[in-house]
Structure formats: C-alpha cells, structure tokens
VEXFI-490779 format. One line per field, with one value per atom (N, C-alpha, C, O): chain; residue in one letter; z, x negated, y. Coordinates in steps of 0.001 Angstrom, whole numbers, plus 500000, padded with zeros to 6 digits. Layout:
BEGIN
cadena: [A	...];
residuo: [A	...];
z: [Z	...];
x: [X	...];
y: [Y	...];
END
This chain:
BEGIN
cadena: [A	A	A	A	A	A	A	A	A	A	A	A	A	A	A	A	A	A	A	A	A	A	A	A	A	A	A	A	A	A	A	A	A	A	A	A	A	A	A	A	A	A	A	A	A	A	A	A	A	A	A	A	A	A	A	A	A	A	A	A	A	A	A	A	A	A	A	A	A	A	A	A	A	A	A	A	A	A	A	A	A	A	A	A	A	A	A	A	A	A	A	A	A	A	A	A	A	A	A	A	A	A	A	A	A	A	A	A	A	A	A	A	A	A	A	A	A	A	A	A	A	A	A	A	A	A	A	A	A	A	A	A	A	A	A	A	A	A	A	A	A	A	A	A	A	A	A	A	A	A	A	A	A	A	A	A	A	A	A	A	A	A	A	A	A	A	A	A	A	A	A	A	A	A	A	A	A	A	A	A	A	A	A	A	A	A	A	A	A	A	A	A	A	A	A	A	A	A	A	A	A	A	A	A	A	A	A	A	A	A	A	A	A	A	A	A	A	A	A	A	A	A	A	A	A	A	A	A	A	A	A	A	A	A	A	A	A	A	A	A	A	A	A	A	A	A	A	A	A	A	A	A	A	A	A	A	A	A	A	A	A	A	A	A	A	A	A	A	A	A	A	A	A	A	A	A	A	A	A	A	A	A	A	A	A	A	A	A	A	A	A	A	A	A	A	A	A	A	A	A	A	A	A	A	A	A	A	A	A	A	A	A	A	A	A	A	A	A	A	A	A	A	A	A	A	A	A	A	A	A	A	A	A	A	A	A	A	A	A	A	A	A	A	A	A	A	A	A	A	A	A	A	A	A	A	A	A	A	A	A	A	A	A	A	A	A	A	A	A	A	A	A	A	A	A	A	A	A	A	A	A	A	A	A	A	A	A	A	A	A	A	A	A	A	A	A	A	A	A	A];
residuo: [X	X	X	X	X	X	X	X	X	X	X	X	X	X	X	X	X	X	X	X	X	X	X	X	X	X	X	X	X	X	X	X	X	X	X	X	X	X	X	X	X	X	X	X	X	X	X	X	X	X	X	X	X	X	X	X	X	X	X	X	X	X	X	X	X	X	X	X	X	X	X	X	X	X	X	X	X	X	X	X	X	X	X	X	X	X	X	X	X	X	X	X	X	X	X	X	X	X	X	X	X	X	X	X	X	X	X	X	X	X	X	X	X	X	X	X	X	X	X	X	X	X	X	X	X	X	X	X	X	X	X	X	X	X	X	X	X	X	X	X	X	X	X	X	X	X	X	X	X	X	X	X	X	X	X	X	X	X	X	X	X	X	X	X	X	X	X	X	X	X	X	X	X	X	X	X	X	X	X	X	X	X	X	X	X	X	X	X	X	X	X	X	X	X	X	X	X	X	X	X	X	X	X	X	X	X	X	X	X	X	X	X	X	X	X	X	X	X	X	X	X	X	X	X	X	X	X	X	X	X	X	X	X	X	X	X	X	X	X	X	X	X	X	X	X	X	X	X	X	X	X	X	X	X	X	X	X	X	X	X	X	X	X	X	X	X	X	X	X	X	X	X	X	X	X	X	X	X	X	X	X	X	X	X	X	X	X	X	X	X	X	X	X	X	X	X	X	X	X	X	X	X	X	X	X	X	X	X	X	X	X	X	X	X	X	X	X	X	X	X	X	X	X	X	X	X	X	X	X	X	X	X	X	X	X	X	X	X	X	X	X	X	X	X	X	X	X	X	X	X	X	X	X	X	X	X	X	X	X	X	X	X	X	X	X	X	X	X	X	X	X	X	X	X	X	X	X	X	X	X	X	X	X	X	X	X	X	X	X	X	X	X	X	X	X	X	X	X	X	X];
z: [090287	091547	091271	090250	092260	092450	093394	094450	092627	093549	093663	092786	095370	095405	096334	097377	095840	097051	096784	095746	098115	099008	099285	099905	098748	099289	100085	099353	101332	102251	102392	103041	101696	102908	103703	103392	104912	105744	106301	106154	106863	107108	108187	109030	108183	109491	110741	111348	111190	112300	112705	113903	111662	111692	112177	112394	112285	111995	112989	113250	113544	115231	116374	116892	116555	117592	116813	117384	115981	114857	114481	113559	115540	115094	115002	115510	114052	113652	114487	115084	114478	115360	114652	113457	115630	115932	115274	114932	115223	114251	114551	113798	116074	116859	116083	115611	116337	115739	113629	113010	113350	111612	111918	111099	112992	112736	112848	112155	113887	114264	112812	112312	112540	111631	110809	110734	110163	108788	109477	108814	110685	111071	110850	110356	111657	111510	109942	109798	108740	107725	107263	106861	107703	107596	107716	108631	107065	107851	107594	107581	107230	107740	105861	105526	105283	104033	102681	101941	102217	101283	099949	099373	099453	098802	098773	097783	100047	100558	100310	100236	100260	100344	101208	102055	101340	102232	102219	101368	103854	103643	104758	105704	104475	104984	105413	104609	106466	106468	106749	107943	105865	106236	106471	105557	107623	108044	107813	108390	106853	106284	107309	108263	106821	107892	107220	107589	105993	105305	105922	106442	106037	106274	104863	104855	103786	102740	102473	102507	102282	102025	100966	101412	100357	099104	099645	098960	100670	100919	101245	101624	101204	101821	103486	103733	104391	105170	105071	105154	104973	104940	103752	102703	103867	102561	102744	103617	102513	102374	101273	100246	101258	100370	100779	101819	099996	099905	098348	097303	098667	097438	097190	098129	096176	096409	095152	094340	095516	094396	093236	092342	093083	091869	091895	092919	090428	090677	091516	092084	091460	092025	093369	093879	094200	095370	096264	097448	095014	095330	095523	096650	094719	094254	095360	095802	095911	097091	098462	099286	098711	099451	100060	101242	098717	098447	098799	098631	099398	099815	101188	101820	101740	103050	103991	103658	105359	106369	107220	108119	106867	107941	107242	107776	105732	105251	104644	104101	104998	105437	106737	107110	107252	108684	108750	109102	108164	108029	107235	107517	106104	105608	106105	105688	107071	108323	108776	108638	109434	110412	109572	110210	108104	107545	107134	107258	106487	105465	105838	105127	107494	108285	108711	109318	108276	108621	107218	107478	105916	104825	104213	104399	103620	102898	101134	100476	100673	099272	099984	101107	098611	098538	097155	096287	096635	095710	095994	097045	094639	094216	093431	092396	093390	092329	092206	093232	091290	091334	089809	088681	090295	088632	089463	090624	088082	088041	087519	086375	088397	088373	087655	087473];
x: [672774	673337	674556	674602	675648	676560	677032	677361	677112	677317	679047	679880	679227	681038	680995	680370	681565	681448	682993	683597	683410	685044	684855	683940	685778	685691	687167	688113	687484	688806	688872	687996	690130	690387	691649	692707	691129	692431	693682	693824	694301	695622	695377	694495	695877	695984	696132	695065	697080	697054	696044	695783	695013	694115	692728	691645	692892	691921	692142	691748	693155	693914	692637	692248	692161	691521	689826	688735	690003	688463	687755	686947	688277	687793	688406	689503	687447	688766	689274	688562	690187	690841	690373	690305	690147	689629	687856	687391	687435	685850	685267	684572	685726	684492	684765	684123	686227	687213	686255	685928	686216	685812	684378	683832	683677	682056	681809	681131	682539	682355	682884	682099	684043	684326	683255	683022	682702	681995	680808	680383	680353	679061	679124	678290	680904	680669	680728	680600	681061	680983	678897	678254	678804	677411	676824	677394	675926	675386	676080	675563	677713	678804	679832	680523	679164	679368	678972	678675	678896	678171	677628	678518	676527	676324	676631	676727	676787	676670	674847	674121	674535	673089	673114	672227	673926	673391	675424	676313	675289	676662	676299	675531	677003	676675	678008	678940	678121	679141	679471	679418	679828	679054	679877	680702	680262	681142	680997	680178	681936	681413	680990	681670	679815	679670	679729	679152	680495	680963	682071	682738	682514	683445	684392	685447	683487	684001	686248	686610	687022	688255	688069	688981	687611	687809	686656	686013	686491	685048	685902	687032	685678	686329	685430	684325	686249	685925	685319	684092	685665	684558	684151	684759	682785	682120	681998	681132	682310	681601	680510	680810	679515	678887	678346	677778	678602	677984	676823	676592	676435	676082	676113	675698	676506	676519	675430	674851	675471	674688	674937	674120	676838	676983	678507	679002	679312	680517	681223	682314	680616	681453	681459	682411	680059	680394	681200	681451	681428	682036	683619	684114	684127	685364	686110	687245	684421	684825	685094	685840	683993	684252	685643	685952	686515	687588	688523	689637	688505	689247	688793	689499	687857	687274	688010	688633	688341	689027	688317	688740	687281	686592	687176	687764	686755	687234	689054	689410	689642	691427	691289	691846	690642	690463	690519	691351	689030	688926	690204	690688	690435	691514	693039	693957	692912	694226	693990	694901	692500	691951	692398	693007	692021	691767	693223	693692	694177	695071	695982	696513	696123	697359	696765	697391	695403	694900	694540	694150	694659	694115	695296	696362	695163	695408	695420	696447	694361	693842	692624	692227	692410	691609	690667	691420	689341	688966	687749	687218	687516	686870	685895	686409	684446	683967	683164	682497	682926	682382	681494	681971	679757	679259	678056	677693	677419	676438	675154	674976	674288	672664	671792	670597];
y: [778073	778490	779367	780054	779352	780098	780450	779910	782333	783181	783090	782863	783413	783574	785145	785338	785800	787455	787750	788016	787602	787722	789626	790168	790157	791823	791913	791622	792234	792359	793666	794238	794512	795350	795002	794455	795545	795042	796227	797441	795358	796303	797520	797353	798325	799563	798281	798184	797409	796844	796408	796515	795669	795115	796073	795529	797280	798181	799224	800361	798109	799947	799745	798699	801087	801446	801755	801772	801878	801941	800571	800454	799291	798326	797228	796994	796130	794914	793797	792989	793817	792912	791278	790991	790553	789395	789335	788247	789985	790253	788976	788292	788652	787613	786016	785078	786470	784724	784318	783306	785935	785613	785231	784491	785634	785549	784008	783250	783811	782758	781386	780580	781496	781315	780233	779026	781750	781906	780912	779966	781143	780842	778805	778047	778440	777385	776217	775001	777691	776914	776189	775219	777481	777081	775432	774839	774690	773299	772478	771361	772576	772067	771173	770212	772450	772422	771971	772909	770935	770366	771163	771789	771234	772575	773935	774661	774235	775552	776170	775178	776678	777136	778198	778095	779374	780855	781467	781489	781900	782390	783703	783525	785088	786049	786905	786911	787522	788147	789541	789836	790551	791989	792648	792630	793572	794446	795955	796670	796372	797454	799066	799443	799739	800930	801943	802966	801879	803519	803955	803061	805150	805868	806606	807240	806192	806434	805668	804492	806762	806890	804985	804288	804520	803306	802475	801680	802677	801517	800226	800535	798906	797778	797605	798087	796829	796739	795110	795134	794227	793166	792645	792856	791719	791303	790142	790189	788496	787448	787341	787950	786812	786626	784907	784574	784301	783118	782440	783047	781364	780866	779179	778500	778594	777187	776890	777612	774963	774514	774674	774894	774519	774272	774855	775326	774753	775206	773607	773638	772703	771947	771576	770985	772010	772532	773748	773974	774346	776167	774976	774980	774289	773785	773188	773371	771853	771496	772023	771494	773784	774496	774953	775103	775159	775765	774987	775483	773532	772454	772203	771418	772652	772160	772504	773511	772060	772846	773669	774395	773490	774792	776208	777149	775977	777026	777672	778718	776690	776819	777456	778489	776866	777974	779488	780323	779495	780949	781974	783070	780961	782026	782261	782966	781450	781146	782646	783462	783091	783735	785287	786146	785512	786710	786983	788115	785627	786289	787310	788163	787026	788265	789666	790536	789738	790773	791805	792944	791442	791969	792326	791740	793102	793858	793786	793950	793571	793740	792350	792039	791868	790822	790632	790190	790794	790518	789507	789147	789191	787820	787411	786987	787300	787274	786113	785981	785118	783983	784065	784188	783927	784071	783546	783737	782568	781927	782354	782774	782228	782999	781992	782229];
END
C-alpha cells in the first residue's frame, strides 16, 4: 500500500476573515475523488485547528493500491480539478509518498 500526504499552507488571501476561502468547493472536491478513482483505497481531508505560528493549514491524506495507482491518480481529472481548486490559494506545498 501507498501512502500519499499533501501538507498546504495557504496564502493570507486565502485565509482573510479566520477562514478558508472556498473550504466547501475542496471538500467537496476531495469527496468526489473518492469511488471514482481506481486504486484509491481511503482519502481524508484535515483542516488544521492549531493556532500554532508554523502549523499548515490543510492535510490530504490518501492511500492507494499501488504506486501505479498513486501514478494514475496523478493523471485523473477529478484530481486536475482539485488542484485547479487549491493551487491559487497556497502558498507552500509539501509532499510525501512512502510505501507501508
């Protein structure tokens, strides 16, 4: 199995008024990769509740069958979507992909 965990922080615009602009557009998003995705297994999406100065504000966490479903993920348009949805809002972006 493989793990993929997306860490966002996003921009001040993104973040005016204490909360994130479009939250509903990403949930939704993420929700419709779900089912949708060929070796997808579990996809989660966590909005951070530290107040900590270095905390990131969002978390994807997913998991696939294999790296070659992670590969095909990475080509899907549901998920061009989503990163349509995040890339004007972030800031910093990290990445981690490792096999359990």
């Amino acid at each position: 199995m493989i793990r993929h965990i997306v860490i966002w922080r996003l921009n001040a615009e993104a973040k005016a008024a204490g909360q994130i602009k479009d939250i509903a557009l990403i949930q939704r998003s993420v929700a419709s990769l779900r089912g949708a995705v060929p070796g997808l297994l579990r996809m989660e999406l966590g909005i951070n509740q530290s107040a900590l100065a270095d905390a990131a504000d969002l978390l994807l966490y997913s998991e696939f069958e294999s790296w070659q479903a992670l590969r095909a993920y990475d080509d899907h348009p549901l998920h061009e979507e989503l990163r349509a949805l995040i890339r004007p809002l972030r800031a910093e972006r990290r990445v981690i992909d490792h096999e359990i």
